[in-house]
C-alpha positions as CSV (number, residue, x, y, z in Angstrom):
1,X,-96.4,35.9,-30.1
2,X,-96.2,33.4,-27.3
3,X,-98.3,34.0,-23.5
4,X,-97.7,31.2,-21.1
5,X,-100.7,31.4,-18.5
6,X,-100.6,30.0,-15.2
7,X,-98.8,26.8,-16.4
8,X,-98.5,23.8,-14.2
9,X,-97.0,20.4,-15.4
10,X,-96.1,17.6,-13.5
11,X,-94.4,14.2,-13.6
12,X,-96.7,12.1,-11.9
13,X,-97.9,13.5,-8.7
14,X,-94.5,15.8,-8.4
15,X,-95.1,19.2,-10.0
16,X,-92.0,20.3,-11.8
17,X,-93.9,24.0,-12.6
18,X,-96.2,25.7,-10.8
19,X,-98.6,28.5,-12.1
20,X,-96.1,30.3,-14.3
21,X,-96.9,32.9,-16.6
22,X,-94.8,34.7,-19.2
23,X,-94.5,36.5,-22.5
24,X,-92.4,35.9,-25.9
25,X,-93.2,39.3,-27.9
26,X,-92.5,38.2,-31.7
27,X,-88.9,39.5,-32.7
28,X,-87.4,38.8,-29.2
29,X,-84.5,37.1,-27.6
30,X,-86.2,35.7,-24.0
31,X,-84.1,33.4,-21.8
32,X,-84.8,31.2,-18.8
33,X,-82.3,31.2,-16.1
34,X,-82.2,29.4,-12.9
35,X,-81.0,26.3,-11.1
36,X,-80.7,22.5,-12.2
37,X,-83.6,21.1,-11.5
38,X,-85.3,24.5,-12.0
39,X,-88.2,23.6,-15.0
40,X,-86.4,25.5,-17.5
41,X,-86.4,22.4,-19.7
42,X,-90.0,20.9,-18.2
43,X,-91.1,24.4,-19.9
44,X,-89.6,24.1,-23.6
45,X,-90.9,20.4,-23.7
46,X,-94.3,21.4,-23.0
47,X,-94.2,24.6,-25.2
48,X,-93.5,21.7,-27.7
49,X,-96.0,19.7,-27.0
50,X,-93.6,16.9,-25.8
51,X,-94.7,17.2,-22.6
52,X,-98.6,17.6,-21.5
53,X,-100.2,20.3,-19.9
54,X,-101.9,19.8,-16.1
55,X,-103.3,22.9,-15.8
56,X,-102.6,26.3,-18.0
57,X,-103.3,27.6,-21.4
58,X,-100.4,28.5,-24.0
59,X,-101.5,31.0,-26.5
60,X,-99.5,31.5,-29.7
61,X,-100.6,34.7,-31.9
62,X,-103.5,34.8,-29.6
63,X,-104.9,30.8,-30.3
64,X,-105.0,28.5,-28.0
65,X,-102.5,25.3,-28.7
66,X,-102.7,24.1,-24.8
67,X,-104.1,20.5,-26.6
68,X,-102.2,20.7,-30.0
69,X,-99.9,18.0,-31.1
70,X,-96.5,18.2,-30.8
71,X,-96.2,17.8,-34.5
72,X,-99.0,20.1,-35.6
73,X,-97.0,22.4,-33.4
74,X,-94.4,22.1,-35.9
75,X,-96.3,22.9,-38.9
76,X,-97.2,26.4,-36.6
77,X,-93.6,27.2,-36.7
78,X,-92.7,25.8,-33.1
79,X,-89.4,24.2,-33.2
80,X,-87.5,23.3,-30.3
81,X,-83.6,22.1,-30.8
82,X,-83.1,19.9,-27.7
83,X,-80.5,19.3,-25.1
84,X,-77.5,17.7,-25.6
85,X,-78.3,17.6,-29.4
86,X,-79.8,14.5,-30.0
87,X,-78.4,14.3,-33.7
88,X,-79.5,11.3,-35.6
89,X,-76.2,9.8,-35.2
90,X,-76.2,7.1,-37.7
91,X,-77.7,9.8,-40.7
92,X,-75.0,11.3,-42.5
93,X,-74.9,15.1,-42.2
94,X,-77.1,16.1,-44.9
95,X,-79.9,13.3,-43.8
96,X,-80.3,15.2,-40.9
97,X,-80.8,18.6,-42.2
98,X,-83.3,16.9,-44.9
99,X,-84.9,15.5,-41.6
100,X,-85.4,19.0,-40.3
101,X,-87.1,20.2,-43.5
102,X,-89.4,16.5,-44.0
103,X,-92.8,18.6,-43.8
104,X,-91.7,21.3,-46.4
105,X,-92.1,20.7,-50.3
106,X,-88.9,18.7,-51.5
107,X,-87.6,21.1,-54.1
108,X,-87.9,24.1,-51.3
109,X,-86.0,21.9,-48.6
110,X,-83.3,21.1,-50.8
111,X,-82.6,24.9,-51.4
112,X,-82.4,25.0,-47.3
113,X,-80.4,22.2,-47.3
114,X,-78.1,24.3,-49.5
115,X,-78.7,27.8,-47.8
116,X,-77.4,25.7,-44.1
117,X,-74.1,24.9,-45.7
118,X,-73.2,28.0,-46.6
119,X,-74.2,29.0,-43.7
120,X,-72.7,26.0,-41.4
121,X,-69.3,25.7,-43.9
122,X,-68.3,22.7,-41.5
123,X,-71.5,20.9,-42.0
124,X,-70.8,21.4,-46.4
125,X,-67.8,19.9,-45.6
126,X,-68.9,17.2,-43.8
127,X,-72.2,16.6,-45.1
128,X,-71.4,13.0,-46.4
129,X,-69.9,11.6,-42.8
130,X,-72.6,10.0,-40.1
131,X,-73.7,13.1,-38.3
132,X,-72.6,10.9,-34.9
133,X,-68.7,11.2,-35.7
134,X,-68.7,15.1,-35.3
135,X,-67.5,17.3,-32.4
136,X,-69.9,18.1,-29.6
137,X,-69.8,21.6,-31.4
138,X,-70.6,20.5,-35.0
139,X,-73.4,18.7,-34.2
140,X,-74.7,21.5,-32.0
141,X,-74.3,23.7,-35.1
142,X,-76.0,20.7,-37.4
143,X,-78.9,20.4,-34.1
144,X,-79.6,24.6,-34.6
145,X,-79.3,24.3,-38.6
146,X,-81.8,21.0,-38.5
147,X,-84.1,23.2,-36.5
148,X,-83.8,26.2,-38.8
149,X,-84.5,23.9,-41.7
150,X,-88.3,23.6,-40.5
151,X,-89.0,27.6,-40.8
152,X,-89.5,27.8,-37.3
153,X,-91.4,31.0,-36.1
154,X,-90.6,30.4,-32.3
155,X,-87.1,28.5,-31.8
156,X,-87.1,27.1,-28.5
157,X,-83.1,26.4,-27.6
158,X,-82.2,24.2,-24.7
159,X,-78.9,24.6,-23.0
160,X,-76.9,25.4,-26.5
161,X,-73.8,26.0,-24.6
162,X,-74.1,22.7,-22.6
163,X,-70.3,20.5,-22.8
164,X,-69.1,23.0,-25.4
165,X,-65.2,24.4,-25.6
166,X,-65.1,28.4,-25.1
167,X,-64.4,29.2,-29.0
168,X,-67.6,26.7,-29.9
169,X,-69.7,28.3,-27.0
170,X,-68.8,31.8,-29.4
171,X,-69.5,30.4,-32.1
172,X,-73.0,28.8,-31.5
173,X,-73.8,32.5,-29.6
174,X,-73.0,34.0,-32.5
175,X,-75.5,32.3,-34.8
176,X,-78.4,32.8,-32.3
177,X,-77.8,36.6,-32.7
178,X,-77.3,36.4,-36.4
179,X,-80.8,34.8,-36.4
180,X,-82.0,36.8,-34.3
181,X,-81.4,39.7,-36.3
182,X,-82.7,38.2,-39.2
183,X,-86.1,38.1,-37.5
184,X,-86.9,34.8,-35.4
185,X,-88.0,35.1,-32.3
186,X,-85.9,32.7,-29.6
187,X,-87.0,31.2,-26.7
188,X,-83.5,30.5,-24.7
189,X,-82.9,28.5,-21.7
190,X,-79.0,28.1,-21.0
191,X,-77.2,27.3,-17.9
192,X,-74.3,30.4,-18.4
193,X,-76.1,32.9,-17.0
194,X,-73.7,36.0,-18.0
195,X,-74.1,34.4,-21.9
196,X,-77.9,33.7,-21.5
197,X,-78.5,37.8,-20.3
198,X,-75.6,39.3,-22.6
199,X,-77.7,38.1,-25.7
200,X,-81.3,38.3,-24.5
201,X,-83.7,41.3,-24.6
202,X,-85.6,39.9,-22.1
203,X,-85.1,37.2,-19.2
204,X,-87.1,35.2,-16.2
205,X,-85.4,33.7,-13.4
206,X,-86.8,30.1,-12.7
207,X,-86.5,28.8,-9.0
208,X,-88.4,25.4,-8.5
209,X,-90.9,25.5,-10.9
210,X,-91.7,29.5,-10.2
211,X,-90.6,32.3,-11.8
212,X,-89.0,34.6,-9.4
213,X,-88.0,37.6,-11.3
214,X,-88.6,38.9,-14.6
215,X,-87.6,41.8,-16.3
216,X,-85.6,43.7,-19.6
217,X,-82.2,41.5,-19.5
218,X,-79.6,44.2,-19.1
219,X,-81.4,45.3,-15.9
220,X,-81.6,41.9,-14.2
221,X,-77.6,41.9,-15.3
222,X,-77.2,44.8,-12.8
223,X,-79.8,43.2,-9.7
224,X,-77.8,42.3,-6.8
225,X,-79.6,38.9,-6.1
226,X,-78.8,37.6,-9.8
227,X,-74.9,38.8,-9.9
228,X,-74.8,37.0,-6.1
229,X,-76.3,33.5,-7.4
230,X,-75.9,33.4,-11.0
231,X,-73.3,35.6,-12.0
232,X,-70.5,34.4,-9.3
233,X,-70.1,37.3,-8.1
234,X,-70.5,39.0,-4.4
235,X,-72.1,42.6,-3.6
């Protein structure tokens, strides 16, 4: 679904990726592991078109969409759910899933809107109250559910773990497999490595702005230079 081809980026004159190539295959889980400080995140924004290409192509389905807009990216079914959230925190609940579905027919939205909160039960429940008064793992929920709304072909998840409480960090996982499963393809960067490979069919290893090692995610689970940095544990 997705080739990344020798893609550089930069902030000014500091490159934050360098000449990095990978593959999303349509029905996958892939995640991006690595440092702080790493890319991980330079990557999704640029896959989204928030941030601008130096040098590179990105091929979805085969197309090029290197120069697209970030919102015509949208309308291909690229949808990224940021990090840390970034709820509209003075929309009510509901407001933001409508949000999520604004480029959809109105009538077929509304049905989403509905199909997220059975789905999300909290966010039914809550759907009335400014989406800013919710627990750092509600609005994580209503951040993945927002995205969802749009259809997405590709979801592009930043750090869905990040500040969450152990039972949360469960819970969120648990929806990214269930959607998984359902057929969307996931594009996963998240800081808890042993997470980030458990759930993944696929994973890179990111050290600044190169990718390092790649390979099927259960293997790099068992690769001695991966357990030593990122799993915390010695061998």
């Amino acid at each position: 679904m997705l080739d990344v081809v020798d893609l550089t980026v930069a902030y000014g004159p500091m490159e934050a990726v360098r000449d990095v190539s990978f593959q999303v295959r349509e029905g996958a889980i892939v995640t991006l592991i690595g440092p702080n400080g790493a890319g991980k995140t330079t990557i999704l924004n640029t896959l989204s078109g928030v941030v601008p290409v130096r040098s590179g192509r990105i091929l979805l389905d085969g197309r090029d969409i290197t120069g697209m807009s970030a919102h015509r990216r949208v309308s291909e079914g690229v949808i990224q759910v940021p990090e840390g959230r970034q709820v509209l925190a003075g929309m009510t609940v509901r407001e933001n899933l409508e949000m999520g579905g604004y480029r959809r027919p109105s009538r077929e939205a509304q049905r989403d809107v509905a199909r997220m909160e059975e789905r999300f039960p909290i966010l039914g429940e809550r759907r009335n109250m400014a989406a800013g008064s919710l627990s750092g793992g509600e609005q994580q929920m209503l951040a993945i559910a927002r995205g969802l709304m749009a259809r997405p072909r590709l979801l592009l998840l930043d750090e869905p773990s990040l500040g969450l409480a152990p039972l949360m960090v469960k819970a969120v996982f648990e929806i990214i497999r269930q959607v998984h499963d359902e057929g969307l393809t996931v594009l996963l960067v998240e800081q808890n490595a042993h997470l980030a490979l458990a759930t993944s069919t696929h994973a890179y290893v990111i050290e600044s702005g190169k990718i390092v090692l790649d390979g099927p995610a259960d293997v790099l689970r068992s690769d001695p230079s991966v357990i030593s940095t990122y799993l915390g544990q010695t061998v």
